[in-house]
Each structure stands twice: as structure tokens, then as C-alpha cells.
N, C-alpha and C positions, 0 to 999 in steps of 0.2 A: 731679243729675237721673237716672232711673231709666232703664235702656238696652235697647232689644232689637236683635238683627243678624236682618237678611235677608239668604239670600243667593239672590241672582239668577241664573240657571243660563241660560248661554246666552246672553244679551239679543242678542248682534250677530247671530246668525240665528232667534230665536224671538221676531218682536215683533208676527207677524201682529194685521189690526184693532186696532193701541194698544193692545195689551196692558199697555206700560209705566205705563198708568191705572190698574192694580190696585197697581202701587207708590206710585203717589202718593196712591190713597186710603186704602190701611196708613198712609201716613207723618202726612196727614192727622188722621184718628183717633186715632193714637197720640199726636199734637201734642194734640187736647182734654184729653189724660186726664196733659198735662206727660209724656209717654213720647218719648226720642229713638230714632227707628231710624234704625241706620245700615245701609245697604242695601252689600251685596258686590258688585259682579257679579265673575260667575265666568264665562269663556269658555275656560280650559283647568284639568282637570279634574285635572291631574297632581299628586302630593303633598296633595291637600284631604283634611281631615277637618270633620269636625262638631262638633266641640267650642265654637267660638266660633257656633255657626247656632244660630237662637233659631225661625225660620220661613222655609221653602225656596218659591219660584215655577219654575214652570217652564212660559215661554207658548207657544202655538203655530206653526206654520211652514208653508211650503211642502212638499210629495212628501220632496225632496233636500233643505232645509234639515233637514225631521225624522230622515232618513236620518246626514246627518254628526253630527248632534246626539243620536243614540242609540249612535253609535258613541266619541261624549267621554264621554256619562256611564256607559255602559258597562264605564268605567273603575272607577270606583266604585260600582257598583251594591248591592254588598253592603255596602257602609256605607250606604249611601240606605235601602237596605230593614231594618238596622237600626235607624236613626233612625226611621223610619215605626212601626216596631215597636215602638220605646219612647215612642212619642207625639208625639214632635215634629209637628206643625204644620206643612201644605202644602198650596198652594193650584197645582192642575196644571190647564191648559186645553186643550180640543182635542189636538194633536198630542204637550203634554207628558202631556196625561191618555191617548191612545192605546197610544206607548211603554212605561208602564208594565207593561202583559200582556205576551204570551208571544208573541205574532205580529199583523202587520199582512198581510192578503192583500190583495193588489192587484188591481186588473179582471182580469188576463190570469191568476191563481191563482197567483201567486208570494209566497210566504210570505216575510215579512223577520221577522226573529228583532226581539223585544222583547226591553226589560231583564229578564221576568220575574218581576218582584218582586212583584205579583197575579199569580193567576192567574184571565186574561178575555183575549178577544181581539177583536178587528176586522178585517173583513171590508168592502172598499173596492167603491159599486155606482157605475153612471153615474148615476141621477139623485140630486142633489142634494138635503138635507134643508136649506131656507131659510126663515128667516123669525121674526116677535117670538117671543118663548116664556114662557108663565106658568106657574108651577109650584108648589104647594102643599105645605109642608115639615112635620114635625110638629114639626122642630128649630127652624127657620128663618121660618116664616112663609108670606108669598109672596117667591116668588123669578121675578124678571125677568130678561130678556133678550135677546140675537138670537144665533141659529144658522146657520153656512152650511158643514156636511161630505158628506162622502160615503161617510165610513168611518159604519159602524153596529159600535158596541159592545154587546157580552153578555158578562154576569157575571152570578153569583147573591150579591153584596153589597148592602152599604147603597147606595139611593141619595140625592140630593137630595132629592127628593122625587117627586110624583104630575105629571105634567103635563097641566095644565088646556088648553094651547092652544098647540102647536106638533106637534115630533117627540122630541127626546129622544135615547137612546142610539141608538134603531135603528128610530124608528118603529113599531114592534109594540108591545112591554112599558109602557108610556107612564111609564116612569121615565126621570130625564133625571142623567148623572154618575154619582161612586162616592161613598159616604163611608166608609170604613174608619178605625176609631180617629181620628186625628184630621187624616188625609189627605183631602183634599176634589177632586176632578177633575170636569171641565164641558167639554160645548162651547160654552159659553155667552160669547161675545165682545161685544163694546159700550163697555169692558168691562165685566166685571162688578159686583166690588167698587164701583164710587162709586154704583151704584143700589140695591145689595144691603148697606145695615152692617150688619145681623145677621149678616152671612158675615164681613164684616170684622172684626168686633167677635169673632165666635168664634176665627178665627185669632190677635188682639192675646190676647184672653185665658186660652186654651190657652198659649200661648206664655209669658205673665206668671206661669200655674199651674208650671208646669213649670221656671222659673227661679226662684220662690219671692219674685216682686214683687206689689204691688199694681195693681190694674186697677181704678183707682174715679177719676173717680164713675161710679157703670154705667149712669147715664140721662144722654147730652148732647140737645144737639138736633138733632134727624133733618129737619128741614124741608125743608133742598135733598134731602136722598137720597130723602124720601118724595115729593115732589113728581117726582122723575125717572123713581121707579118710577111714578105714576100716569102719567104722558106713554104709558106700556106699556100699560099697563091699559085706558087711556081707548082707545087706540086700537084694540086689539084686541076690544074692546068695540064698537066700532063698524063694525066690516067689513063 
């Protein structure tokens, strides 16, 4: 059987909203298409390399959980960012998608240092961005989900996409996440992956390109995930 590794960055402090549902819909997926993944978690960061990681997650946290959690992979930063570089395959949420830039400012303007590896940053307000979120992809399609930060993100990269009906990185820009090469970042919790398989689907099969396997057959059936994404649609439709 044909194999890919995830590896899980964090899980015991970064599982904010079941995030651990974006693992099981990779695993999911991959099971349609006869593909095992075997999922890493990583919770210390000492001695890791990349060589055995086929597609990296990293969920979101608490203030302090994303705090101690920028200070483990901090460790490795500069292998993370060249994996991102050479294409590898990442799915980062909320607080793992924050960390990535250069700095987090906090209400009171205290800057905490990010891994750096984009450069973009955020910028933390009191009121809160909440609520469904639709969003229009050129890659992707429509993309669903629910939002609840405080940090607003700015970068001049790829995003997600257009957002049709929510907030997005920071309310203004009505883009919502990053896409760079084949790193993908969202505040989009719910989670994401099991309403979104075209996001799933692009992750398994970047992944499969890059390892030199197959990823077929490329049409299964979407019925439960289409049918979850309309539950979004319909309702948002109707406010």
C-alpha cells in the first residue's frame, strides 16, 4: 500500500475548535484513494528533521499555548521554512497560521517575535472577528467555514481566496488565509478540511506529487462534504 507521514506539530497544546478533525479528514481521503497515512505527533521539536514528513499541520491555540508553541518550533524554524520552500505541503490554522510572520502585537503593543519564515504580521484588536465564512477560490472553489480571532493578519501573498461573507484576515482586504507555494494558512476552524475536499484533496496530492506516487482515482464522492458545505451556505443565505 502506497504511504504518506503527517506530521502533527503540537497537538497537546494546539487543538483549539477540533482541530484534530483536519487529521482525520486527510486520513479519510487518503483511505478512498487505498493511501495509508501515518500521522507523527510531534510535541518536542529537539533532533526533528523532515525527511520522513510528506505534509505538516500545525492547529491553533490559546494567547500562552501559541506562545510556548512558537518557542518549540522555533527550534527548527529554518528547516520548516525550507521545506515550505521546497514545496512540501502544509495545512496551518489560526495561531499555527499567525506564528508563521515576523511578529504578533498584542492589545497593550507588545510585539512577540514570530518564527519569521513569511514575512506578514498581526496585529491583536478587542473586538472580535466571529462568525460562518464563504469564500470564493480560483483554486479551490467555494470554501467554508467559521471564524472567531482577534488578531487581523496583513501580507501581500496569495490568498485563499475572495470572501463572499464573513471577515477574513483582518476585515478590511476581504481575503481570507495565505497560500504560498504549497503552504496553505486559515482562520477558518469548524474544522475545516472535512467540509472543504478540494483543500484536502490538494494537500494528499501535492504531497503524492512530491513523493513520486499516485493519487487516483481523482474523482470519489463528495456527498457528505458537499452536503456540510451547503449546511454553511444555506444558512448564511438565509440571515
Amino acid at each position: 500500500m502506497r504511504q504518506l507521514t503527517v506530521y502533527h506539530f503540537l497537538p497537546d497544546k494546539l487543538n483549539l475548535y477540533s482541530d484534530i478533525g483536519n487529521i482525520l479528514a486527510l486520513k479519510q481521503r487518503a483511505k478512498l484513494r487505498n493511501i495509508e497515512l501515518k500521522v507523527k505527533d510531534i510535541n518536542v521539536t529537539d533532533g526533528i528533521t523532515f525527511d520522513a514528513c510528506d505534509i505538516f499541520f500545525i492547529g491553533g491555540g490559546s494567547d500562552r499555548e501559541q506562545s510556548l508553541a512558537t518557542k518549540e518550533l522555533s527550534k527548527i524554524k529554518v528547516k520548516l521554512k525550507d521545506a515550505i520552500e521546497d514545496g512540501m505541503p502544509g495545512l496551518t490554522v489560526c495561531g499555527g497560521y499567525q506564528f508563521l510572520g515576523s511578529k504578533y502585537i498584542t492589545l497593550d503593543g507588545t510585539e512577540l517575535e514570530g518564527l519569521n519564515i513569511l514575512d506578514f504580521y498581526t496585529e491583536s484588536q478587542q473586538d472580535r472577528l466571529i462568525g460562518d465564512v464563504v469564500i470564493n477560490s480560483e483554486t479551490f472553489g467555494t470554501i467554508v467555514g467559521f471564524e472567531n480571532h482577534g488578531g487581523r493578519t496583513y501580507h501581500q501573498f496569495g490568498s485563499l481566496g475572495k470572501v463572499v461573507n464573513g471577515h477574513g484576515n483582518n476585515g478590511q482586504d476581504a481575503k481570507e488565509g495565505i497560500h504560498y507555494k504549497n503552504l496553505l494558512g486559515t482562520y477558518l476552524h469548524g474544522p475545516i478540511l472535512p467540509k472543504n475536499h478540494e483543500i484536502t484533496d490538494y494537500l494528499l496530492e501535492k504531497a503524492c506529487e512530491r513523493k513520486g506516487i499516485s493519487f487516483e482515482p481523482q474523482q470519489v464522492n463528495n456527498d457528505e462534504e458537499e452536503a456540510a458545505k451547503k449546511v454553511i451556505i444555506d444558512r448564511v443565505k438565509n440571515k
